[in-house]
C-alpha positions in Angstrom: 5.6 15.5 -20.9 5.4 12.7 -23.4 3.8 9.8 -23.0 6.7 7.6 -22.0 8.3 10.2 -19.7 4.7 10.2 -17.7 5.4 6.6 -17.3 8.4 6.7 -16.3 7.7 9.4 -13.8 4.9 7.7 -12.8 6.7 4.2 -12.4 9.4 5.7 -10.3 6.9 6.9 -7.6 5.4 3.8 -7.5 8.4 1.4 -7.0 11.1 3.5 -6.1 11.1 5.7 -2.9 14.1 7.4 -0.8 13.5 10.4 1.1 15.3 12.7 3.9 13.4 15.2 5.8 13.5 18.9 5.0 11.8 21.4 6.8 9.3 22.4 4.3 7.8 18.7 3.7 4.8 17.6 5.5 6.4 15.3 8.6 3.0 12.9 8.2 3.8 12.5 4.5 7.1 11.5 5.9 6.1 9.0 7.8 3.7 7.0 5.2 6.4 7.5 2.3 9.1 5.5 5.4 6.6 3.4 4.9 6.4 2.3 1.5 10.0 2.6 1.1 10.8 0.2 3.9 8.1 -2.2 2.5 9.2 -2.4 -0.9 12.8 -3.1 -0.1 11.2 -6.5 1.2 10.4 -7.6 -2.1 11.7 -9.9 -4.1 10.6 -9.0 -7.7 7.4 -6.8 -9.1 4.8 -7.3 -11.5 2.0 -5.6 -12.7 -0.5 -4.2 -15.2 -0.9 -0.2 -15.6 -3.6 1.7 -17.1 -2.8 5.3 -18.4 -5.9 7.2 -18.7 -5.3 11.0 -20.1 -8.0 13.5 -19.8 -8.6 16.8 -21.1 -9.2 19.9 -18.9 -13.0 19.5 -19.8 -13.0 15.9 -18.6 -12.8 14.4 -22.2 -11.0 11.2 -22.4 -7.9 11.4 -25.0 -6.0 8.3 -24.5 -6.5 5.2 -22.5 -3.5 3.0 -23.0 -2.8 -0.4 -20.8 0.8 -2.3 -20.1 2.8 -4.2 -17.9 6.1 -3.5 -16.0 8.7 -5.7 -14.1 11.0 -4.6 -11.6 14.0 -6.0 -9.9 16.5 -4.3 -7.5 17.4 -1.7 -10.4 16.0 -3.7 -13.3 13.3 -3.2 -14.9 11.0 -3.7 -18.0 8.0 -1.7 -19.2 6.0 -2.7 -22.3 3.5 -0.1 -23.6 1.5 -1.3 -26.7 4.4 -2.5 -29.2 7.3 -0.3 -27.2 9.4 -2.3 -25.0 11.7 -0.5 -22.3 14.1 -2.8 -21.1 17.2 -2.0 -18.4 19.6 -3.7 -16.5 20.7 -1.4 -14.4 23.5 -0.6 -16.7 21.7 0.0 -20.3 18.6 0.7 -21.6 17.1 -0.9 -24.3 14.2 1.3 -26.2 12.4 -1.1 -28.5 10.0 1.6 -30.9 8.0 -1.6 -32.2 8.6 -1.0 -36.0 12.1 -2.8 -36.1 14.3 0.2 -34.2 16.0 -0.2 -30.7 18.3 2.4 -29.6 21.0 1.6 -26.3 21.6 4.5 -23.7 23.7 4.2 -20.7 21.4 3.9 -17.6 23.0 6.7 -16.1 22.8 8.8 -19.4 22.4 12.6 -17.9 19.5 13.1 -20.9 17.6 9.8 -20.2 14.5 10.1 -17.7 15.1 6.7 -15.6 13.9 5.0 -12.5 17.1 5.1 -11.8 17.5 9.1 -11.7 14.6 9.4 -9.8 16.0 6.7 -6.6 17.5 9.3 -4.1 16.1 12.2 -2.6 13.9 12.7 -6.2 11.2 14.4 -4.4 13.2 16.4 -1.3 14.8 17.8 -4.8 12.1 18.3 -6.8 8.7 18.3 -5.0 7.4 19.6 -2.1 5.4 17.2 -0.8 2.3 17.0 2.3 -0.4 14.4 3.2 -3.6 15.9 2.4 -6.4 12.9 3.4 -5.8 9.3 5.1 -9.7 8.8 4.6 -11.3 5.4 3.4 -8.5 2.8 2.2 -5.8 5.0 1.3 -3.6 7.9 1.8 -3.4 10.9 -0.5 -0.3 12.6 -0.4 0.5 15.8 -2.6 3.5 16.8 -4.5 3.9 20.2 -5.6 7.4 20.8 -8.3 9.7 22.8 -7.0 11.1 24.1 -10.7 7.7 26.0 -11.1 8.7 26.0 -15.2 7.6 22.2 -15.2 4.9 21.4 -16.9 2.8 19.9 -14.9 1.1 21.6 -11.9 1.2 18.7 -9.1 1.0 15.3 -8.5 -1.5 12.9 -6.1 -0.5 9.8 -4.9 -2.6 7.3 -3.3 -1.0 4.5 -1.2 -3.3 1.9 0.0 -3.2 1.1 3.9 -3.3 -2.3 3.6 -0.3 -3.1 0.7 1.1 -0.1 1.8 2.1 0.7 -1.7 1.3 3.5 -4.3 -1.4 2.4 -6.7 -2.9 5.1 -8.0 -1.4 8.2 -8.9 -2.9 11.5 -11.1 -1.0 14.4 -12.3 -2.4 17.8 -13.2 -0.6 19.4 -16.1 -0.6 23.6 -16.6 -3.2 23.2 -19.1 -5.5 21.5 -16.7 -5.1 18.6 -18.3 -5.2 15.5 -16.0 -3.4 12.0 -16.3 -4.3 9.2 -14.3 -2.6 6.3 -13.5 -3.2 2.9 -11.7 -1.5 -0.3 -10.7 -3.2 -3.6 -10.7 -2.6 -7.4 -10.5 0.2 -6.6 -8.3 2.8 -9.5 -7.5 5.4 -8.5 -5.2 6.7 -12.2 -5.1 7.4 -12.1 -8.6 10.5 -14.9 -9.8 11.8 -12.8 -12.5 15.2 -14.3 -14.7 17.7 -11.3 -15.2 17.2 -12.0 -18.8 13.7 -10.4 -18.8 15.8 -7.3 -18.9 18.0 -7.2 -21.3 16.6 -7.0 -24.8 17.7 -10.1 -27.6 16.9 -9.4 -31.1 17.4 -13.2 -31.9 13.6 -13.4 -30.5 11.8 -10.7 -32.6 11.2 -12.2 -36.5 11.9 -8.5 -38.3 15.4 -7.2 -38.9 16.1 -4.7 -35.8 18.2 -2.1 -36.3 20.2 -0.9 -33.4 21.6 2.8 -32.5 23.9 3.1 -30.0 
């Protein structure tokens, strides 16, 4: 996966959680995931800094990369060095840096969204168990379904006390890992609607725009 799309993916399991029971998921993943899901609906906006660390399969770091994200209802905004990610819940707004933003729908069947990933993404996709609830967090394990993905599996860890995911690392088929973290978390975070949609009139280059 790209960059972005690791972020995305990532983003989604942090912020984004709806899940029905299936007989081959782990009942005590269940349980915590009800948990984070029932808690973040009681939020009024999110903010927070990420840091992207990826590693190669000898331990070797090949890119650390920091950013922010904001989140509200089905909004949100992601900024990654100079790209800018900005949605609605209708369109997204993909904002390259070097004068370029391209529109999508948000529901755009090629587009890898929060959005896509709200209902049922993991009894779908992942096969999923709790593997430790030592120390200060829980560490559950997803495993792909689709075994031609391209990554291997995927660790969450949700701290006890937010009851949130904070951490994350995935484990590509190279052995390659990324790893993931949330901090400066604000789940009281007053966010205007506008932080979402993207205005040209404040950047100072021409933009073009590709719809």
């Amino acid at each position: 996966m790209t960059s972005m799309r690791n972020v995305y993916l990532l983003l989604a399991m942090f912020t984004f959680v709806s899940y029905t029971a299936t007989a081959q998921n782990d009942p005590n993943a269940k349980k915590v995931l009800d948990g984070v899901s029932a808690k973040l609906k009681t939020f009024k906006g999110v903010s927070a800094l990420f840091n992207y660390v990826s590693k190669t399969r000898a331990g070797k770091t090949a890119s650390n990369v920091n950013g922010n994200v904001l989140i509200k209802d089905q909004k949100y905004y992601i900024k990654q060095g100079s790209t800018e990610i900005f949605s609605d819940g209708n369109k997204v707004w993909n904002y390259n840096g070097a004068g370029e933003v391209t529109i999508t729908p948000a529901d755009d069947a090629k587009a890898i969204t929060p959005q896509k990933l709200l209902t049922n993404f993991y009894d779908k996709d992942f096969v999923y168990k709790l593997i430790s609830s030592a120390g200060t967090f829980h560490e559950i394990e997803l495993t792909p379904v689709d075994k031609r993905k391209n990554f291997q599996k995927v660790n969450l860890f949700v701290d006890k006390a937010k009851m949130m995911v904070t951490k994350a690392r995935i484990l590509d088929k190279s052995n390659n890992t990324i790893e993931f973290a949330l901090k400066n978390i604000n789940t009281s975070a007053n966010i205007p609607d506008a932080s979402f949609v993207f205005n040209k009139s404040k950047y100072k280059r021409e933009i073009e725009v590709i719809e």
